[in-house]
N, C-alpha and C positions, 0 to 999 in steps of 0.2 A: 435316640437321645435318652441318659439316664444320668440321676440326679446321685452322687454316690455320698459314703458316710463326710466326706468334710464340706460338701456343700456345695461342690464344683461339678459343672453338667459337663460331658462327656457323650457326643454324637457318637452312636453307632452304627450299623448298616440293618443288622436285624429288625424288623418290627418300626424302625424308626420312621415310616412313613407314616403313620395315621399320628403319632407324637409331633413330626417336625409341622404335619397339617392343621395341629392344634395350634401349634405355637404361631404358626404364619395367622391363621383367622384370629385368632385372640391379639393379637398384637399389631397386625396390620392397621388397621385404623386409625389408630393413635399415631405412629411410626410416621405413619401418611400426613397426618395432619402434621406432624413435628418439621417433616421434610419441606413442607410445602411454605412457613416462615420461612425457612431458610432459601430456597431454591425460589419462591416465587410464583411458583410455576405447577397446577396441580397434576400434569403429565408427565412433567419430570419429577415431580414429588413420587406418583407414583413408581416409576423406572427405579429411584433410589430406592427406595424401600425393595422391590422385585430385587435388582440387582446384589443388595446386602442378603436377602434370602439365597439366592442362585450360588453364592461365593462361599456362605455357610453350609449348603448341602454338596456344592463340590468337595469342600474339605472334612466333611462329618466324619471321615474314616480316624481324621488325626485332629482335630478340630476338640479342643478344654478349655473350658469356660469357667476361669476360678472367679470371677465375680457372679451379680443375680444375672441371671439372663437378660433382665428387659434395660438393665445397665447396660451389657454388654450391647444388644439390639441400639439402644438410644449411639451409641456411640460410636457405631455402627453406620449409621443412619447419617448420622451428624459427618464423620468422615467421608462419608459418600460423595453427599451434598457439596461438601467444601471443593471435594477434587471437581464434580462438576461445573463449580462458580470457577474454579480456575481454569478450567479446561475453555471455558468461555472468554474466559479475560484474555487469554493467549491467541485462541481464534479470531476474536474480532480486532487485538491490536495485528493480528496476521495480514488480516483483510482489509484493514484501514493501509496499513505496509504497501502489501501489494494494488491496492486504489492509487494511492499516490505513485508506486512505481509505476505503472501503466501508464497513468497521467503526462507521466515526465515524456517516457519514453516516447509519447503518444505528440506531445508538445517537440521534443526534440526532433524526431522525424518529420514533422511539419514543418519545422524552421529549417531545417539541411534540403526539404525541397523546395521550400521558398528563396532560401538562399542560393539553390543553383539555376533555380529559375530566374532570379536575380541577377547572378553573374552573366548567364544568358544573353539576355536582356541588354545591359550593360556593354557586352563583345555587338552585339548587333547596333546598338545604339554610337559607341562609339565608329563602328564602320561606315554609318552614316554622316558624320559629322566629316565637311570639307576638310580637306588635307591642313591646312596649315593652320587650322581653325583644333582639328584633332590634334595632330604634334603637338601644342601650347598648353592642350590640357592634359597630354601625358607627361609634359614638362612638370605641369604646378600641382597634381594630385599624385600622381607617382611618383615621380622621384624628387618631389617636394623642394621645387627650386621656388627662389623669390620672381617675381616678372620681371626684374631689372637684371639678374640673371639669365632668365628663354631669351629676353630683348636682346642681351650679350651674343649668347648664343647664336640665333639666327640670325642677326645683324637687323634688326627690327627696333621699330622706335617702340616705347614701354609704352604709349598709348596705343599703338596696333593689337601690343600682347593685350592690355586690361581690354579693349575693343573686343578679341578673337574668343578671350574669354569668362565674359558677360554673353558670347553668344551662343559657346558653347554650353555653359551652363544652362541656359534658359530652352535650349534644344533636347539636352539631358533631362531637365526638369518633365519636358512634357514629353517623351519616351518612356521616363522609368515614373510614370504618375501613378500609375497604380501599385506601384512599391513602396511609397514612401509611408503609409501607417507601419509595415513590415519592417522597415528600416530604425521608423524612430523609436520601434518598441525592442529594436535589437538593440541598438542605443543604449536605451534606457536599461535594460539588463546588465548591461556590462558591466 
């Protein structure tokens, strides 16, 4: 480090160590405390300050400083700092990102198992249900006929169908009971 005729320091490699060690102990503390408003943080204060030194002795070979030094240092310091508040605000909006993706995904695949446990369910439950009692309500939930319609159909009085199912439904109810919070909060999603 030498100071030449217009004012401007200019890091060399010669001799310049016991120079750049003045300059780091004389300045350090200060630099420190300045970081540490800004960063928060007196370990990361320190890291900036270290890191602004470490950046100036890599470059000391090509490294001209036309303002004072400790302007330069301050400013120095001050840019450090800022990239590290940014470097944090990207990180944690990353982590908050990837929380909620996990989340989802975490939710989603609990509902795609629930839902084929459900379907499941549903194929067996309907197997159970007596034959013309099942037919009536693959009639009016599937293929979404009125009951004077199946009645038509099968040649059945409309009170047989609303009879076969009321009894179907009340058979499905208590089958598929332990689905129905599942159900009505897929529901309510949609």
């Amino acid at each position: 480090m030498a100071v030449n005729d217009a004012g401007s320091i200019q890091l060399r490699t010669e001799g310049s160590t016991t120079l750049f060690e003045d300059v780091f102990k004389s300045h350090f503390k200060n630099l420190h405390a300045y970081a540490c408003t800004i960063v928060k943080d007196d370990v990361m204060a320190e890291e900036m300050v270290q890191n602004v030194f470490y950046k100036i002795w890599e470059r000391k070979a090509h490294l001209t400083i036309q303002t004072s030094l400790t302007a330069y240092l301050y400013r120095a310091v001050y840019h450090e700092s800022l990239n590290y508040i940014k470097h944090l605000k990207v990180k944690t909006a990353y982590q908050s990102y990837a929380t909620a993706r996990m989340n989802e995904q975490s939710d989603n695949a609990e509902k795609k198992v629930l839902l084929g446990e459900l379907e499941e369910r549903l194929r067996t439950a309907l197997q159970e249900l007596p034959e013309q009692c099942r037919t009536i309500f693959q009639m009016s939930r599937f293929e979404e006929l009125k009951y004077q319609e199946i009645a038509d159909r099968l040649g059945l009085s409309i009170k047989t169908v609303e009879n076969q199912m009321g009894k179907a439904l009340r058979l499905m109810r208590l089958k598929l009971i332990d689905f129905l919070p599942f159900v009505i909060l897929s529901l309510l999603n949609l």
